[in-house]
mmCIF file as gemmi writes it, N, C-alpha and C atoms, coordinates in Angstrom:
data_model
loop_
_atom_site.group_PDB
_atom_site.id
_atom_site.type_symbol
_atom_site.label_atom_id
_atom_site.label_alt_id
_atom_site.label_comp_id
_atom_site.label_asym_id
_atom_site.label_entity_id
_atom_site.label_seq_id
_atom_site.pdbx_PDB_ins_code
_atom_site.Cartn_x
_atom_site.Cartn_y
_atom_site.Cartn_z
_atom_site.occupancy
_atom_site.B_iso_or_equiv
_atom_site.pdbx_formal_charge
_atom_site.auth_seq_id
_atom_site.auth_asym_id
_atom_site.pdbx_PDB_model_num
ATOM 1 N N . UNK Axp A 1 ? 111.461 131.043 138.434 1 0 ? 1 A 1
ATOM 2 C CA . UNK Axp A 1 ? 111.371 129.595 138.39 1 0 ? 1 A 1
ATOM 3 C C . UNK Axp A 1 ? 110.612 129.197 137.114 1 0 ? 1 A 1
ATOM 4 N N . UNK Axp A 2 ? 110.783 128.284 136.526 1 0 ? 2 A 1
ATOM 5 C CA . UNK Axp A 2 ? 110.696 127.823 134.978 1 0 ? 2 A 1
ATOM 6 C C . UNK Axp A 2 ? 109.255 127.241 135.252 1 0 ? 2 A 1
ATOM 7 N N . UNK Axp A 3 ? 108.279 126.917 134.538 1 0 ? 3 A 1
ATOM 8 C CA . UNK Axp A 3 ? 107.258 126.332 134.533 1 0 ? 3 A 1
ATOM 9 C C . UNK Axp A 3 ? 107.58 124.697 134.487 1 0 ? 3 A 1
ATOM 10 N N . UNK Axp A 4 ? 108.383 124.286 133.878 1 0 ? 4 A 1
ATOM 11 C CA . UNK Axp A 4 ? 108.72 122.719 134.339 1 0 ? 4 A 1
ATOM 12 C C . UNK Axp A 4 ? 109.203 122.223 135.623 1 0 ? 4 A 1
ATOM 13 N N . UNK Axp A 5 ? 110.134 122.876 136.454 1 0 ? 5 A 1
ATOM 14 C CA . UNK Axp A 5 ? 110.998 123.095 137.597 1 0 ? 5 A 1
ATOM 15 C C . UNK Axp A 5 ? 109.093 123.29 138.833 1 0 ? 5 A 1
ATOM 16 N N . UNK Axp A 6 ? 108.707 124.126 138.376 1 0 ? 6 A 1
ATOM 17 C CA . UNK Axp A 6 ? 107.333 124.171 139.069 1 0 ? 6 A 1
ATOM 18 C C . UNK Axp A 6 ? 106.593 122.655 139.629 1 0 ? 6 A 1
ATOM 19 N N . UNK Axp A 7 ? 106.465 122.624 138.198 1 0 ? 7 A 1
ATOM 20 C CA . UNK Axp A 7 ? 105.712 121.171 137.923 1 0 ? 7 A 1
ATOM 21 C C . UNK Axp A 7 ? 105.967 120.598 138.882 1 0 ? 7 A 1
ATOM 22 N N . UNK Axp A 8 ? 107.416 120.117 138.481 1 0 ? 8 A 1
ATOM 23 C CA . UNK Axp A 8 ? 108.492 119.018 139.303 1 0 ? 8 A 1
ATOM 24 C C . UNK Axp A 8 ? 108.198 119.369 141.08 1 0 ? 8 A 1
ATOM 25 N N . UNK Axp A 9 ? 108.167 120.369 141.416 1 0 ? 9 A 1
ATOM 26 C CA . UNK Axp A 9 ? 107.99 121.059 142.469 1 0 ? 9 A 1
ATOM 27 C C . UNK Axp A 9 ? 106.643 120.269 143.201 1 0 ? 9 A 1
ATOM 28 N N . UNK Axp A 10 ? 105.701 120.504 142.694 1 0 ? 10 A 1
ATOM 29 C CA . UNK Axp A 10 ? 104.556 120.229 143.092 1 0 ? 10 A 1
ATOM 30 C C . UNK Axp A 10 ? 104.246 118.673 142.677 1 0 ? 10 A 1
ATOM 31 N N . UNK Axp A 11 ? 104.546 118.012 141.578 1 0 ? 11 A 1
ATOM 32 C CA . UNK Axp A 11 ? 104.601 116.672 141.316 1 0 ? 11 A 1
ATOM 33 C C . UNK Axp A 11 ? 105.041 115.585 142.717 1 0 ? 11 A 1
ATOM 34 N N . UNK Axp A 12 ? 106.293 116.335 142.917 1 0 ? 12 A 1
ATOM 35 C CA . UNK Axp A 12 ? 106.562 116.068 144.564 1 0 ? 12 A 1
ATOM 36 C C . UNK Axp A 12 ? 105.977 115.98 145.9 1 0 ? 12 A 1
ATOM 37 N N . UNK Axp A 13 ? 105.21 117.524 146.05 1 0 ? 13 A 1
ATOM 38 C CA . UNK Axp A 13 ? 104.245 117.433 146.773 1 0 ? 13 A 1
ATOM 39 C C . UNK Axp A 13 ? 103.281 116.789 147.201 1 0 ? 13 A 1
ATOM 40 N N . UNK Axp A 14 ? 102.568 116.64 145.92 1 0 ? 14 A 1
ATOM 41 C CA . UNK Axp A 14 ? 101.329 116.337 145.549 1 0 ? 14 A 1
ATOM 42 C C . UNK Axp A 14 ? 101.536 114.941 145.784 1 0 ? 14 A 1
ATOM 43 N N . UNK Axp A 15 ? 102.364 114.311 145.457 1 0 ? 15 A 1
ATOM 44 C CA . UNK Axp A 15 ? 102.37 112.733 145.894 1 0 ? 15 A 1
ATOM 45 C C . UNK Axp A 15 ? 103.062 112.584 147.221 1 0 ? 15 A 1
ATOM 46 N N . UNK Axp A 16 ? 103.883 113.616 147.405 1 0 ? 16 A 1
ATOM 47 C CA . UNK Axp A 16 ? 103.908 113.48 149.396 1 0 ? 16 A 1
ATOM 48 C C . UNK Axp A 16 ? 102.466 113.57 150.42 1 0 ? 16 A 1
ATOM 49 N N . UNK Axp A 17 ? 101.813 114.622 149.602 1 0 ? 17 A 1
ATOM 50 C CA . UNK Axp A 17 ? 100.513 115.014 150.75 1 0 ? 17 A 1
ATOM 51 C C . UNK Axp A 17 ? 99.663 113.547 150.384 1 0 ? 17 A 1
ATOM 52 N N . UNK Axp A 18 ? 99.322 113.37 149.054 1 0 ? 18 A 1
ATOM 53 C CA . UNK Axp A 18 ? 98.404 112.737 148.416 1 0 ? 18 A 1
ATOM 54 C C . UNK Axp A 18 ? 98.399 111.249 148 1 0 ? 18 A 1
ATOM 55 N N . UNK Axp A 19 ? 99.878 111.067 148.511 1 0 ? 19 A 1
ATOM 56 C CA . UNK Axp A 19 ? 100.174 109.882 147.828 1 0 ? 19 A 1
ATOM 57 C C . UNK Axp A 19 ? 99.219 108.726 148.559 1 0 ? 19 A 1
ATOM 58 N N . UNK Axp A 20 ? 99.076 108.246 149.77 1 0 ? 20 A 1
ATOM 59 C CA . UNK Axp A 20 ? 98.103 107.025 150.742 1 0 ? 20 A 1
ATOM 60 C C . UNK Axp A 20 ? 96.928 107.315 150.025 1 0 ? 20 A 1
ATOM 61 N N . UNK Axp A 21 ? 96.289 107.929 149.908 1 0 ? 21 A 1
ATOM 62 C CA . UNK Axp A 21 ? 94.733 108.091 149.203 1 0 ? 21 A 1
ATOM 63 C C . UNK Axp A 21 ? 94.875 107.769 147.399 1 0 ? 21 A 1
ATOM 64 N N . UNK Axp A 22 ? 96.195 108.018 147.178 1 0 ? 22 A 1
ATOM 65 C CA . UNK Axp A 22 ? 95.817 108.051 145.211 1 0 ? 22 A 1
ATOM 66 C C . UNK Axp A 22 ? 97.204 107.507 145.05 1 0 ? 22 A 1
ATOM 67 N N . UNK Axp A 23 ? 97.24 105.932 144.729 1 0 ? 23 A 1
ATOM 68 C CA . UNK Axp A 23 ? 98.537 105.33 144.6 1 0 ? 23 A 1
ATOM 69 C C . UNK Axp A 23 ? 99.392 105.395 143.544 1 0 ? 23 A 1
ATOM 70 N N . UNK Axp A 24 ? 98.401 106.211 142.395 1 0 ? 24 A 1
ATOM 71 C CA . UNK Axp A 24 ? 98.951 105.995 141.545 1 0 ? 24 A 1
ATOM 72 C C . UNK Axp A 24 ? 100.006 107.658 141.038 1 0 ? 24 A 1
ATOM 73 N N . UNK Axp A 25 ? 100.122 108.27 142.328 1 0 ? 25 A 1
ATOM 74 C CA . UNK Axp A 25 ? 100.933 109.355 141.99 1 0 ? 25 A 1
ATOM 75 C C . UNK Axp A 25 ? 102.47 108.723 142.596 1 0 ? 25 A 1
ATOM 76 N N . UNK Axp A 26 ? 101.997 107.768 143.057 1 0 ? 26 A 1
ATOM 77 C CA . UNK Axp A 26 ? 104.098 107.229 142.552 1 0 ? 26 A 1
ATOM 78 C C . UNK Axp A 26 ? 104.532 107.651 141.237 1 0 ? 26 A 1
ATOM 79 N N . UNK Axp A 27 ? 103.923 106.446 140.531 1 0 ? 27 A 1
ATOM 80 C CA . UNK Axp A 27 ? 104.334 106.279 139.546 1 0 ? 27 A 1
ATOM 81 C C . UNK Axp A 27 ? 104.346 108.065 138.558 1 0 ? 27 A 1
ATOM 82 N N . UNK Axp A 28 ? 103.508 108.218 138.933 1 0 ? 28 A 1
ATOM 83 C CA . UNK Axp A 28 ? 103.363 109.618 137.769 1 0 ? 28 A 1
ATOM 84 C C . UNK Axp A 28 ? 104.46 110.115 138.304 1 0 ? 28 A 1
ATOM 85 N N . UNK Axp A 29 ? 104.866 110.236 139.559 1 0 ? 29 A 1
ATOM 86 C CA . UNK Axp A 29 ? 105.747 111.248 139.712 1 0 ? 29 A 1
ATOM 87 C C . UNK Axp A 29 ? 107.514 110.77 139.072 1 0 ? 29 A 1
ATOM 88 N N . UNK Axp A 30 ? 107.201 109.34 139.206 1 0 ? 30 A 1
ATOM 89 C CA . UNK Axp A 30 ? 108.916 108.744 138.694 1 0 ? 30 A 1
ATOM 90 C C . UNK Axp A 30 ? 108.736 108.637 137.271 1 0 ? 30 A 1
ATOM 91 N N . UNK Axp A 31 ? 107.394 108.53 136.292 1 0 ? 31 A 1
ATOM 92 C CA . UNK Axp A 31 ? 107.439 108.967 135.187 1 0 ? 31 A 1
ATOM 93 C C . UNK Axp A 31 ? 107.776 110.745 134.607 1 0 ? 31 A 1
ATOM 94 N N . UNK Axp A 32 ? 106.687 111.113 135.741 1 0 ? 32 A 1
ATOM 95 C CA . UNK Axp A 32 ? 107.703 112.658 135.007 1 0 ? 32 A 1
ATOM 96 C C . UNK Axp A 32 ? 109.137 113.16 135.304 1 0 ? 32 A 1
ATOM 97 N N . UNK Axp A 33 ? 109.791 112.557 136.107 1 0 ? 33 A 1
ATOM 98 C CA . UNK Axp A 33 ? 111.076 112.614 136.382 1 0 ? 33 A 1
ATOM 99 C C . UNK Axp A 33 ? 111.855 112.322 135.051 1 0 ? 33 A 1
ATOM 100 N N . UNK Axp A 34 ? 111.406 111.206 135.087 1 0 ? 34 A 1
ATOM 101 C CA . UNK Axp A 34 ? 112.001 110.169 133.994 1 0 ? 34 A 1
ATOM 102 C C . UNK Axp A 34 ? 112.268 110.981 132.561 1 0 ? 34 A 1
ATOM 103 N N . UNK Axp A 35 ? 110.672 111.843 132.33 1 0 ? 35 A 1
ATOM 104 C CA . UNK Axp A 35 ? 110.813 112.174 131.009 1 0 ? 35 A 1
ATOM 105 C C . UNK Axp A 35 ? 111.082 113.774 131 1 0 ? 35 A 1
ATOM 106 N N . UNK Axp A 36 ? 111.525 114.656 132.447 1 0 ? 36 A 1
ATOM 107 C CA . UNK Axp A 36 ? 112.044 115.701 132.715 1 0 ? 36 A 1
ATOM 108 C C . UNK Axp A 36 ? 113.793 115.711 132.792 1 0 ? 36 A 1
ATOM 109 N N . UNK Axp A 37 ? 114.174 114.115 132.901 1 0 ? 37 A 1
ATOM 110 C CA . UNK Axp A 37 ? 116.035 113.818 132.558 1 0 ? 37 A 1
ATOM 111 C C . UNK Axp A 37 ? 115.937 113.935 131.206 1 0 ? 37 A 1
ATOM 112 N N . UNK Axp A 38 ? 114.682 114.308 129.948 1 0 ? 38 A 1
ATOM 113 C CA . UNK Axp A 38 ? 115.529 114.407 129.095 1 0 ? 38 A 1
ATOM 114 C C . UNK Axp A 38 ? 115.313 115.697 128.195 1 0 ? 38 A 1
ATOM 115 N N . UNK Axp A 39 ? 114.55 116.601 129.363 1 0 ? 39 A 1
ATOM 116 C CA . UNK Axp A 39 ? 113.795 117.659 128.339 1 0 ? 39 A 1
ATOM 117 C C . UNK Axp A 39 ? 114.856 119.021 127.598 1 0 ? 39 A 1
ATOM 118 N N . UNK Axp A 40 ? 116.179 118.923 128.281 1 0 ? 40 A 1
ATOM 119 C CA . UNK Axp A 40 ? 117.261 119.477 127.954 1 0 ? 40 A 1
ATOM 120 C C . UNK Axp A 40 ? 117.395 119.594 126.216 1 0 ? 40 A 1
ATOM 121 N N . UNK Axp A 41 ? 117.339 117.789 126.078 1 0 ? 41 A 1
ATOM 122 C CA . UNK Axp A 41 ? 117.858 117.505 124.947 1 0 ? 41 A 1
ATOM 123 C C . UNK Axp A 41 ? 117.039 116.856 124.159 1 0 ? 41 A 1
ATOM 124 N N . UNK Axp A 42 ? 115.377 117.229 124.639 1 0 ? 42 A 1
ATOM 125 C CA . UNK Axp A 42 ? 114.411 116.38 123.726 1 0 ? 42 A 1
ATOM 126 C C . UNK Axp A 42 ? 114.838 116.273 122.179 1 0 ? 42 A 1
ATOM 127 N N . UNK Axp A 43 ? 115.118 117.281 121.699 1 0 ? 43 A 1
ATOM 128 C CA . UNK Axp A 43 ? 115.528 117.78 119.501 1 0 ? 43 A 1
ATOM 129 C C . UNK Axp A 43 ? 116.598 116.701 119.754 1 0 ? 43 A 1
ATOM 130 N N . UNK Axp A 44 ? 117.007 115.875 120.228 1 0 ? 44 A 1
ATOM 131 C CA . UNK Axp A 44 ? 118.223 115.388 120.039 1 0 ? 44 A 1
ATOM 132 C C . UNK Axp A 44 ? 118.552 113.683 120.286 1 0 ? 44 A 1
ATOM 133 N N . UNK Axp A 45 ? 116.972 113.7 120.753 1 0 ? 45 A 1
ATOM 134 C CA . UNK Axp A 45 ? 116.189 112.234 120.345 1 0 ? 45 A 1
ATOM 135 C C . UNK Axp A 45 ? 116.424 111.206 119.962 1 0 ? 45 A 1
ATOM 136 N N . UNK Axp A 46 ? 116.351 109.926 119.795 1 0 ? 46 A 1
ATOM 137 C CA . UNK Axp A 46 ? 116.546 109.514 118.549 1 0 ? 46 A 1
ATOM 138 C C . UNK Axp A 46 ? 114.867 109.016 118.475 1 0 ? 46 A 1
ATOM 139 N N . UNK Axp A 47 ? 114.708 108.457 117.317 1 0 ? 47 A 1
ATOM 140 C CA . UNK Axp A 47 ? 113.267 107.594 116.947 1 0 ? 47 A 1
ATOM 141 C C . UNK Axp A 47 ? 112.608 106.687 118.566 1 0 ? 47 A 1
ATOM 142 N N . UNK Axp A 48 ? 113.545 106.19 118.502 1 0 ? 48 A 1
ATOM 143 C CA . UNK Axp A 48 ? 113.174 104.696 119.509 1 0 ? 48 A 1
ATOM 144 C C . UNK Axp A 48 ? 112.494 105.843 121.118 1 0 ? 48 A 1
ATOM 145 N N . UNK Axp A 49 ? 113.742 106.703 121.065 1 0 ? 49 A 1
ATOM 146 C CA . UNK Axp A 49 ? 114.001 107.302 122.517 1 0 ? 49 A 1
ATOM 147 C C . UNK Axp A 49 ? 112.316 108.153 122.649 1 0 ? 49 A 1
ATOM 148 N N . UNK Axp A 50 ? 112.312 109.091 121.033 1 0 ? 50 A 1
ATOM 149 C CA . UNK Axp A 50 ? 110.773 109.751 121.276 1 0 ? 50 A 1
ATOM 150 C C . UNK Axp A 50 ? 109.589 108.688 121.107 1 0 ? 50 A 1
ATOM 151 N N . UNK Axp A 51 ? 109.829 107.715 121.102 1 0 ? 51 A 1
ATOM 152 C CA . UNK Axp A 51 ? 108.674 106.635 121.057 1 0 ? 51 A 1
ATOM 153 C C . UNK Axp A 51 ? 108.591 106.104 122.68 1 0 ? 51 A 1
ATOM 154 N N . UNK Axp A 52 ? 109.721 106.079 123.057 1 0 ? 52 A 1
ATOM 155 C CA . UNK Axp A 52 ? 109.651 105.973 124.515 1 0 ? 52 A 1
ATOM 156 C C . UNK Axp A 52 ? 108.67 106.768 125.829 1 0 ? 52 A 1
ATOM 157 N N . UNK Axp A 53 ? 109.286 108.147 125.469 1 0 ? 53 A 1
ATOM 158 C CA . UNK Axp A 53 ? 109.323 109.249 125.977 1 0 ? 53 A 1
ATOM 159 C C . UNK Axp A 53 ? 107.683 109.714 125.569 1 0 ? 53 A 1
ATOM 160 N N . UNK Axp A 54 ? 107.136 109.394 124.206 1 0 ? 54 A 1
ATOM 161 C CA . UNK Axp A 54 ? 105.672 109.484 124.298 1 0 ? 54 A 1
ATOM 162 C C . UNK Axp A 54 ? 104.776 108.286 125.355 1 0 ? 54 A 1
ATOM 163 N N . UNK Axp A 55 ? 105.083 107.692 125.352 1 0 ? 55 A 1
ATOM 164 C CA . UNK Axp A 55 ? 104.727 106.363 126.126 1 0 ? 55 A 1
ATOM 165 C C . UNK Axp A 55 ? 104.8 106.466 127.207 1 0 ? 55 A 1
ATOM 166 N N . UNK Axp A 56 ? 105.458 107.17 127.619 1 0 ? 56 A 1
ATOM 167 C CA . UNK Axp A 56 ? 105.621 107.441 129.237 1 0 ? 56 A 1
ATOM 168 C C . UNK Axp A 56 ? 105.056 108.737 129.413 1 0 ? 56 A 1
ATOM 169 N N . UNK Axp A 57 ? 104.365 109.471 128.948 1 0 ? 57 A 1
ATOM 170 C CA . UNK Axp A 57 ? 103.51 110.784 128.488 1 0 ? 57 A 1
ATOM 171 C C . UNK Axp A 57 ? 102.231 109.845 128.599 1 0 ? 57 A 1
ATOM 172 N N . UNK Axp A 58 ? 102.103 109.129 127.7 1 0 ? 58 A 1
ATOM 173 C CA . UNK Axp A 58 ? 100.833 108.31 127.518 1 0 ? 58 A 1
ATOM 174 C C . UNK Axp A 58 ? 100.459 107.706 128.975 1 0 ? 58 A 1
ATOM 175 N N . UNK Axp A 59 ? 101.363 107.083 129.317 1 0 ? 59 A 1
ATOM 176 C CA . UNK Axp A 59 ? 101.16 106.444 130.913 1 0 ? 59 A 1
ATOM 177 C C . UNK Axp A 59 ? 100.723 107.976 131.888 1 0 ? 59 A 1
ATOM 178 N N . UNK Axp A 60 ? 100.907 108.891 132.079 1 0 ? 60 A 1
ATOM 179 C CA . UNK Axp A 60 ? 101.108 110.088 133.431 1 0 ? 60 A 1
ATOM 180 C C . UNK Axp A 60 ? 99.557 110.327 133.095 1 0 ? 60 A 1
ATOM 181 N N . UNK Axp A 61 ? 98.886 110.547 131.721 1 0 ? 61 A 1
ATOM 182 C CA . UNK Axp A 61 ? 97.818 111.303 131.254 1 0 ? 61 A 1
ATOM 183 C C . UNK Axp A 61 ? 96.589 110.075 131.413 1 0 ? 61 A 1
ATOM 184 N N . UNK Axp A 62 ? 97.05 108.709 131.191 1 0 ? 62 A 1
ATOM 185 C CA . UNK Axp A 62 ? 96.44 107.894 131.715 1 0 ? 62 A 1
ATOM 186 C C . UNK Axp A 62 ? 96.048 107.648 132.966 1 0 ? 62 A 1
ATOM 187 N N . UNK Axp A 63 ? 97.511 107.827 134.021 1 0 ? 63 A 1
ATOM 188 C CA . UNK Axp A 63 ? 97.169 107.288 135.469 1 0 ? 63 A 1
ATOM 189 C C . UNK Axp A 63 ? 96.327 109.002 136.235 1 0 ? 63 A 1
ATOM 190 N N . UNK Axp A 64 ? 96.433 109.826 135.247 1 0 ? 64 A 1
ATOM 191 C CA . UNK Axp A 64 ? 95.791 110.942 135.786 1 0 ? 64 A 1
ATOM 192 C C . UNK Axp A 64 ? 94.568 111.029 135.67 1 0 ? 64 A 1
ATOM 193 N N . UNK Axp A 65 ? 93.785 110.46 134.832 1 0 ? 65 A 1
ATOM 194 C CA . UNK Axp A 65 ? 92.586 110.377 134.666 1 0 ? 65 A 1
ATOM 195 C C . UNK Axp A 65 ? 92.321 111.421 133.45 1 0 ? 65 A 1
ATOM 196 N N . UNK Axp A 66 ? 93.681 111.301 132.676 1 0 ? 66 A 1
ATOM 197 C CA . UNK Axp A 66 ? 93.899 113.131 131.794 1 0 ? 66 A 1
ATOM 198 C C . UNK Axp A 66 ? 93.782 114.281 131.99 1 0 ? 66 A 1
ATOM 199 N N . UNK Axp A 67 ? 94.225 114.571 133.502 1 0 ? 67 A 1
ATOM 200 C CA . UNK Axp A 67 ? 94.586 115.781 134.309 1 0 ? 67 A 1
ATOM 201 C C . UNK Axp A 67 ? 93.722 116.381 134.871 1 0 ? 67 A 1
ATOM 202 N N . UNK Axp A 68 ? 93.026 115.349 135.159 1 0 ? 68 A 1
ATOM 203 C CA . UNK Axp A 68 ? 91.342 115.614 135.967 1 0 ? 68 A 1
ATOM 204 C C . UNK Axp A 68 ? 91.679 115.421 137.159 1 0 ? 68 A 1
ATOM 205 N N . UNK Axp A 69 ? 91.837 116.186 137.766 1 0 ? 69 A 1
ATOM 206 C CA . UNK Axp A 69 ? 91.639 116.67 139.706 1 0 ? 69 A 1
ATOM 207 C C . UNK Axp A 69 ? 90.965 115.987 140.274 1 0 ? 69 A 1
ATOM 208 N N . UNK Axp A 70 ? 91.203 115.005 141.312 1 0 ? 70 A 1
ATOM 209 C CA . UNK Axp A 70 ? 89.922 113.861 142.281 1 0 ? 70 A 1
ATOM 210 C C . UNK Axp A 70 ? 88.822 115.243 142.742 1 0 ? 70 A 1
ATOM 211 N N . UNK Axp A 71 ? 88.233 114.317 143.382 1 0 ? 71 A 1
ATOM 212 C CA . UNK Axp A 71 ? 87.184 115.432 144.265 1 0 ? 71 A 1
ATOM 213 C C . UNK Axp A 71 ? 87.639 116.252 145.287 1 0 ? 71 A 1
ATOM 214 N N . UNK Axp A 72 ? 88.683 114.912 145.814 1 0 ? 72 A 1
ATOM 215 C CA . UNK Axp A 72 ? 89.985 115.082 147.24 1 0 ? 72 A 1
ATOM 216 C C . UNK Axp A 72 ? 91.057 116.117 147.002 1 0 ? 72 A 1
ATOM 217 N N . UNK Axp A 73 ? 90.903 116.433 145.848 1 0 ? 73 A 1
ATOM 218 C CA . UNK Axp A 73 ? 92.125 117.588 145.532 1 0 ? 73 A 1
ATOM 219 C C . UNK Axp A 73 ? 92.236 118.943 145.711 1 0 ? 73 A 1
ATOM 220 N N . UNK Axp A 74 ? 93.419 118.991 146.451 1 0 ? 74 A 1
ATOM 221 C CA . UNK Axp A 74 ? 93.365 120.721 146.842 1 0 ? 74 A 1
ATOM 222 C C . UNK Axp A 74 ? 93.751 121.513 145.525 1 0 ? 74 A 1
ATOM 223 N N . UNK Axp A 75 ? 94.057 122.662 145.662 1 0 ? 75 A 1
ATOM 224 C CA . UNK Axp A 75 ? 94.633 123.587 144.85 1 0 ? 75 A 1
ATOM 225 C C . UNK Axp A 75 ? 95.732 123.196 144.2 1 0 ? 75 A 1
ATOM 226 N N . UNK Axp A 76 ? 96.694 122.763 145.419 1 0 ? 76 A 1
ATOM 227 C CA . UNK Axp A 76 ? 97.998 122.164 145.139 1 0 ? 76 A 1
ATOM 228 C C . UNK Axp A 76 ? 97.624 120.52 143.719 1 0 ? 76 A 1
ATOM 229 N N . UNK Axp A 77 ? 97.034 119.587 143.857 1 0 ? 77 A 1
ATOM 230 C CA . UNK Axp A 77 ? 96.804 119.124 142.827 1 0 ? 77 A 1
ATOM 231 C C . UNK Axp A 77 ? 96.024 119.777 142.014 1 0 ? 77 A 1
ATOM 232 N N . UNK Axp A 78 ? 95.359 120.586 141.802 1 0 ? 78 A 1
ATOM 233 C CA . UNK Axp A 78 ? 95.003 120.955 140.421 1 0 ? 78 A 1
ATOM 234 C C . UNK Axp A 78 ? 96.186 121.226 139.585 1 0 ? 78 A 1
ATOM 235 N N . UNK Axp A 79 ? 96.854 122.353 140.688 1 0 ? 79 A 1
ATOM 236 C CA . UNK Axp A 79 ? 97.893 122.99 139.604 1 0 ? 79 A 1
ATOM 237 C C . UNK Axp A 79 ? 98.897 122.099 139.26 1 0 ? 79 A 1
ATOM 238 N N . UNK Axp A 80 ? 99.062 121.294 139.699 1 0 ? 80 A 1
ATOM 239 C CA . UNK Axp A 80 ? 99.664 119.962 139.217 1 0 ? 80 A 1
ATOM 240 C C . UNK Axp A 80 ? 99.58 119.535 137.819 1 0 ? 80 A 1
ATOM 241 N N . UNK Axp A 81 ? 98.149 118.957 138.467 1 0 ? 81 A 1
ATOM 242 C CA . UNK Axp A 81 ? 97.339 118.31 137.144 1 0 ? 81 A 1
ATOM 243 C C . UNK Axp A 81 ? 97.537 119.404 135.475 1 0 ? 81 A 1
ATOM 244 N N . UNK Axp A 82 ? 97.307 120.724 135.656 1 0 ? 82 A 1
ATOM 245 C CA . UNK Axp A 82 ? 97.614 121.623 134.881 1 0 ? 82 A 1
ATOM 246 C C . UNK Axp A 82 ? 99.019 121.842 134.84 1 0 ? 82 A 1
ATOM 247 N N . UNK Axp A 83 ? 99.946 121.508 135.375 1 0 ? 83 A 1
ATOM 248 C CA . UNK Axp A 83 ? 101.222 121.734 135.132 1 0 ? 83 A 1
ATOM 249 C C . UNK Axp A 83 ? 101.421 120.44 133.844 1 0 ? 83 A 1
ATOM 250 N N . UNK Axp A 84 ? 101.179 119.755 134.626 1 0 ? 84 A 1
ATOM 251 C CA . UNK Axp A 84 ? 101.751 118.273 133.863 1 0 ? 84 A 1
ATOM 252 C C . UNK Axp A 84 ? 100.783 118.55 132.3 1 0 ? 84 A 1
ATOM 253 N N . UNK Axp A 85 ? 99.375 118.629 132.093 1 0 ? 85 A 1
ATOM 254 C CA . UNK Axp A 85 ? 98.801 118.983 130.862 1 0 ? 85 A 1
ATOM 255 C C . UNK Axp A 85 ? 100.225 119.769 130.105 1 0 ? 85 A 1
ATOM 256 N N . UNK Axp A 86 ? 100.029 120.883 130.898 1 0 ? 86 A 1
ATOM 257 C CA . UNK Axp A 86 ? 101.618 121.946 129.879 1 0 ? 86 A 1
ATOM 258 C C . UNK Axp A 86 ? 102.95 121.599 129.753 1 0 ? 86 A 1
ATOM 259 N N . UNK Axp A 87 ? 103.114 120.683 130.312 1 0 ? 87 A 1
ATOM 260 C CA . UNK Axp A 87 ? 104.812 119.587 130.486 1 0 ? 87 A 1
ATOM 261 C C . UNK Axp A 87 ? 104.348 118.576 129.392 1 0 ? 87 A 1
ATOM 262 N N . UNK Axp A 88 ? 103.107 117.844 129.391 1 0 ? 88 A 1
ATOM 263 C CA . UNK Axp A 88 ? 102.934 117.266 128.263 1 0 ? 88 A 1
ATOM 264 C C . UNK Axp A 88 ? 102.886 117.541 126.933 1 0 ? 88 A 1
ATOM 265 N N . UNK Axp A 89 ? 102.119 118.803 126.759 1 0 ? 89 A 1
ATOM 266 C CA . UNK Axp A 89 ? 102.292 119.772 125.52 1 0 ? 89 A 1
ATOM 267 C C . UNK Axp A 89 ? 103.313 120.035 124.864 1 0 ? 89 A 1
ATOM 268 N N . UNK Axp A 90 ? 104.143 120.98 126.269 1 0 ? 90 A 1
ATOM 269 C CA . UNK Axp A 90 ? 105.615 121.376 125.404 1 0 ? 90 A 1
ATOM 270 C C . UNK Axp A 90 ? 106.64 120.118 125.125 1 0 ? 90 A 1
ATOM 271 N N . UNK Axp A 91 ? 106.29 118.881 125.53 1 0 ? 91 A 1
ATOM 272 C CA . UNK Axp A 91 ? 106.971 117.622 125.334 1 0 ? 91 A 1
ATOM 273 C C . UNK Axp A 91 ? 106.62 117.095 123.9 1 0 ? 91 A 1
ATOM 274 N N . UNK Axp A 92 ? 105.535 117.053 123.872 1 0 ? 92 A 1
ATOM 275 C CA . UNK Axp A 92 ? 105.608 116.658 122.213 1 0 ? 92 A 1
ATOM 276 C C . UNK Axp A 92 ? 105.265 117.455 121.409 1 0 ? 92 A 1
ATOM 277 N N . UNK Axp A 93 ? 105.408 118.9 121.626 1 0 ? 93 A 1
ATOM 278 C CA . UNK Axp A 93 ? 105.889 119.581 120.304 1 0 ? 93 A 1
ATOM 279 C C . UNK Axp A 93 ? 106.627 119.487 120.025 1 0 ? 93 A 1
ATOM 280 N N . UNK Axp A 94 ? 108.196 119.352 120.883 1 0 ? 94 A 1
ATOM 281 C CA . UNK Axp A 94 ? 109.495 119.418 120.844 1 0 ? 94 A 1
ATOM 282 C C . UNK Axp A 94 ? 110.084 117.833 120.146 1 0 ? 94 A 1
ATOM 283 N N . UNK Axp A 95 ? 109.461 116.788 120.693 1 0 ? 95 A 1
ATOM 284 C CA . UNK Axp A 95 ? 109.894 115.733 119.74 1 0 ? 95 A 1
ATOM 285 C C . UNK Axp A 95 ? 109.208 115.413 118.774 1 0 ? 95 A 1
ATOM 286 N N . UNK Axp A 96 ? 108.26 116.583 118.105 1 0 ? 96 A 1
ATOM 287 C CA . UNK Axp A 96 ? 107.233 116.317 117.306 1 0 ? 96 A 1
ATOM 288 C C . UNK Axp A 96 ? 106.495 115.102 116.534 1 0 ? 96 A 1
């Protein structure tokens, strides 16, 4: 299983178990969706699209607190939180 596919895995979770206590893992989770429909073909971009696609990077790292784990967080969100850090990484190297 791929380290993004992971992510996605637990992104899911993590806002199923977690979601009533921390509202704001909706949204993170339909943002990383969002910017996992295009990681196929990130090199293939255009300007506007990687200006997008950072922005919605910018939003997940924001509503995360920048991948800082609540107090309330099990294992299962950490590795989250650390998934998404490394989904963010390999995201904008690739649209550099």
């Amino acid at each position: 299983m791929s380290k993004t596919t992971q992510t996605a895995k637990m992104v899911d979770l993590v806002a199923k178990v977690h979601g009533d206590n921390h509202l704001h893992l909706a949204e993170v989770k339909s943002l990383f969706h969002e910017v996992n429909s295009h990681y196929p073909q990130l090199k293939e971009t255009t300007a506007p699209e990687r200006a997008e696609l950072k922005g919605k990077l910018a939003q997940i790292r924001e509503l995360s607190n920048d991948f800082q784990t609540p107090a309330d967080g099990c294992e299962g969100y950490q590795m989250m939180d650390a998934g998404l850090m490394e989904f963010e990484k390999d995201v904008l190297a690739q649209l550099g």
